[in-house]
N, C-alpha and C positions, 0 to 999 in steps of 0.2 A: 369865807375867803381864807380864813385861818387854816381851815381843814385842808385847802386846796395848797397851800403852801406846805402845810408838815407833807401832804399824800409826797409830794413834789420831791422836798428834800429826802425823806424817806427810800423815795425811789434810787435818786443820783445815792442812795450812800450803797444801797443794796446793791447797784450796779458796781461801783467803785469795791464791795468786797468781792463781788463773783471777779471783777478781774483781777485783784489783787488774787483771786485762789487760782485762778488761770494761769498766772503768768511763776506762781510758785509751784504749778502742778507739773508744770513745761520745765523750768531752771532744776527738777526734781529728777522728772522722768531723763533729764540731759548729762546730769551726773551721773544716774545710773547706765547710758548709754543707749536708752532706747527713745530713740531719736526720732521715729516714728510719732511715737505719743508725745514727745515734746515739741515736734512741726504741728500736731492736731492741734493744742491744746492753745500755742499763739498765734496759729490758725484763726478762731474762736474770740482769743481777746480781740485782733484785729478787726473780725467781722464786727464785733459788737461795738464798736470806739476808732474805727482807722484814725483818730485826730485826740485821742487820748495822751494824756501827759505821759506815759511810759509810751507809746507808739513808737517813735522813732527809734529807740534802740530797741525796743522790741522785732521792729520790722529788721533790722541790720542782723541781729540774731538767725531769724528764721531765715533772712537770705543764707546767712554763712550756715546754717543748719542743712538747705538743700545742696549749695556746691561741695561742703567741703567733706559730710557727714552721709547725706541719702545720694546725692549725685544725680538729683532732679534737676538737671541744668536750666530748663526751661522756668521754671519754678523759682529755683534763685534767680533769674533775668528778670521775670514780672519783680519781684520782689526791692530786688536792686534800683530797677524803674522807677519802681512808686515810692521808695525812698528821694531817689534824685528831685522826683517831681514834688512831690509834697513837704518836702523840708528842703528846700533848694538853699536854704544858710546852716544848715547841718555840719556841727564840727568834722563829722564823720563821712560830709558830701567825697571827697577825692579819696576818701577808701572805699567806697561804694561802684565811684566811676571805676577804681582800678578792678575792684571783685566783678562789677559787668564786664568789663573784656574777661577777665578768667575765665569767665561763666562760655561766654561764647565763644572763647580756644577749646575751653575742657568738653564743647560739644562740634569741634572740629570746625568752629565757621569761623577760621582763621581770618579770612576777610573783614569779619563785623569786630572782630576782637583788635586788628589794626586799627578802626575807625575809631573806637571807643579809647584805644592807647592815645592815638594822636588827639582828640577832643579834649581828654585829660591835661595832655601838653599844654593845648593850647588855652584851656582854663586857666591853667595852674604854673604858668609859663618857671617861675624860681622853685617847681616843683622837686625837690630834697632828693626824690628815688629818680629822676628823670634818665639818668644813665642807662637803670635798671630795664625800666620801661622803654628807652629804646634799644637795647638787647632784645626784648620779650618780641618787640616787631622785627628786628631783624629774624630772629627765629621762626615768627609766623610767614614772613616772607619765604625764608628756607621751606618750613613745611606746604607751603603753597608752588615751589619749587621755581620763583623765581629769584635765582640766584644773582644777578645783577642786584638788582634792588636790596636783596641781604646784603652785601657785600659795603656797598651804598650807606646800611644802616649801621654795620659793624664798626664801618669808618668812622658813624657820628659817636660811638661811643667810646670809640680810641682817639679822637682829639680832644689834644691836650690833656692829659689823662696822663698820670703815673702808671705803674704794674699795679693791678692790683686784682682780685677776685671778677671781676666782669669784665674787665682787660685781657685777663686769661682765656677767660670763654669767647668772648670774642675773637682770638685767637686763633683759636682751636677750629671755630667754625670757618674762620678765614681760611687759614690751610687747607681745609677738606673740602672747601667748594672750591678753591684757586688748582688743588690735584682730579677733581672731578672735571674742570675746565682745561685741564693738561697744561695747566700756566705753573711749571714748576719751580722755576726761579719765586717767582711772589710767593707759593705756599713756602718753599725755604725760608724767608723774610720771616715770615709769621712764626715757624715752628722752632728758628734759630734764634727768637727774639725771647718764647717764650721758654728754652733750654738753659739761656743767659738769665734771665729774671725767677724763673719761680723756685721754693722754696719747698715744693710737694715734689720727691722722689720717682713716684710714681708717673707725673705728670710728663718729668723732663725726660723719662723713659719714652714713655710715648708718641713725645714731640722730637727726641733723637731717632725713636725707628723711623719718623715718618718722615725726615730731613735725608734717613739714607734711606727710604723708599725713592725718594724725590730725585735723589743723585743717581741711583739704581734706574729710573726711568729714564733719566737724561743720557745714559751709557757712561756715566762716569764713576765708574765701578772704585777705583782706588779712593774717591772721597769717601765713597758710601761704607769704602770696610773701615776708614779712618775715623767715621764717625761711630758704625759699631762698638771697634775696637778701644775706645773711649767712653762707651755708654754703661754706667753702673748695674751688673748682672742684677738680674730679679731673683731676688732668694726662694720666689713660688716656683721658678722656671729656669733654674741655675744653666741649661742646655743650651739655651734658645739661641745667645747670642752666637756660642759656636757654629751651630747648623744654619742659622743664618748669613753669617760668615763665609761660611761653604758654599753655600746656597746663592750667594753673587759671584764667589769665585766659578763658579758653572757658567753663571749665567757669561761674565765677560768668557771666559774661553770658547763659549759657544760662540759668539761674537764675535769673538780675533778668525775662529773657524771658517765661519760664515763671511766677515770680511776680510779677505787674505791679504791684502794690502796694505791694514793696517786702519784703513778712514773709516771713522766712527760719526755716524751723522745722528747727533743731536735729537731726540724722538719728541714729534709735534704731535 
């Protein structure tokens, strides 16, 4: 019987060092960047132990190893899975939910990647990023091209809400789908909100061309050159505002040409 117990422990300890040299042969192969041989290697531990004391971050590893490193989507989705399910009180449980939706935007099934946002939510209801993540679905809504429903999601992450970095982007998204819908007064709201608030040069450039694109659409050409003529020149492109300048001034003359009388009807 004694034999039958050393054979025993003997075994559990040989096991215990092959994965102990597994899981440093992976953390190895991962610093050097070949990430191939370090997906094989805790690959290997896993088969050998799924329920081993390192398992769980070791699975969490190899998932973030196929999305973010080889781009095996599918592969980090099982992975992400079998985390959820087999450690369902896992410190690490709602970084996982969030990396499965990634896993299934970064392989365009923007649909399953919403479901998995909002299941997150609804776990995790005092969830700390929850802003973030409902950005991440308006956007999937966008890329799925129902712009309603973005529009809808942009809203939830602009109430009550200060300016700030996802406020911005929502923003931004707002305007370009309120000018793709010919709703130009609304995209103004958005792009005059975020000229007034932000802090990046670059940004309020942006959001001022697309304020006098907006007034430009409407035929109200003297806002449009009022907002130009006010927009801080881009030192990459010192010309731009001038010829764009120009370039509405055309457009209204062609306009007063075309209608001689003078009425200017508002463009739907």
């Amino acid at each position: 019987m004694w034999l039958l117990i050393i054979s025993s422990l003997t075994g559990v300890s040989a096991c215990r060092k092959r994965g102990a040299a597994l899981l440093e042969q992976g953390q190895v192969a991962w610093d050097n960047n070949d990430y191939e041989t370090a997906a094989a290697r805790y690959e290997e531990f896993l088969k050998e132990d799924a329920r081993a004391e390192q398992a769980e971050v070791t699975r969490l590893k190899l998932a973030n190893l196929y999305l973010y490193n080889l781009k095996k989507y599918d592969l980090a989705k099982q992975h992400y899975i079998h985390l959820i399910e087999d450690f369902p009180k896992s410190n690490d449980i709602l970084l996982a939910r969030q990396r499965l939706a990634e896993s299934y935007a970064a392989a365009k099934d923007y649909r399953a990647a919403i479901q998995e946002y909002e299941s997150l939510l609804v776990a995790a209801p005092g969830y700390p990023e929850k802003r973030r993540v409902r950005l991440l679905i308006a956007d999937h809504y966008f890329d799925l091209n129902e712009l309603g429903q973005a529009l809808a999601e942009y809203d939830k992450v602009l109430t009550d809400a200060g300016y700030d970095e996802l406020a911005q982007r929502a923003l931004l998204r707002k305007g370009g789908i309120h000018i793709i819908r010919d709703e130009f007064e609304s995209a103004l709201q958005a792009f005059q909100r975020i000229a007034t608030n932000t802090s990046d040069a670059a940004v309020r450039r942006t959001a001022l061309y697309n304020a006098a694109d907006c007034y430009e659409r409407m035929f109200k050409f003297e806002e449009a050159v009022k907002v130009l003529q006010e927009t801080e020149i881009d030192p990459r492109n010192p010309d731009y505002l001038t010829k764009r300048i120009a370039a509405v001034r055309e457009q209204q003359r062609q306009r007063q040409i075309a209608t001689p009388n003078g009425t200017l009807r508002t463009r739907r």
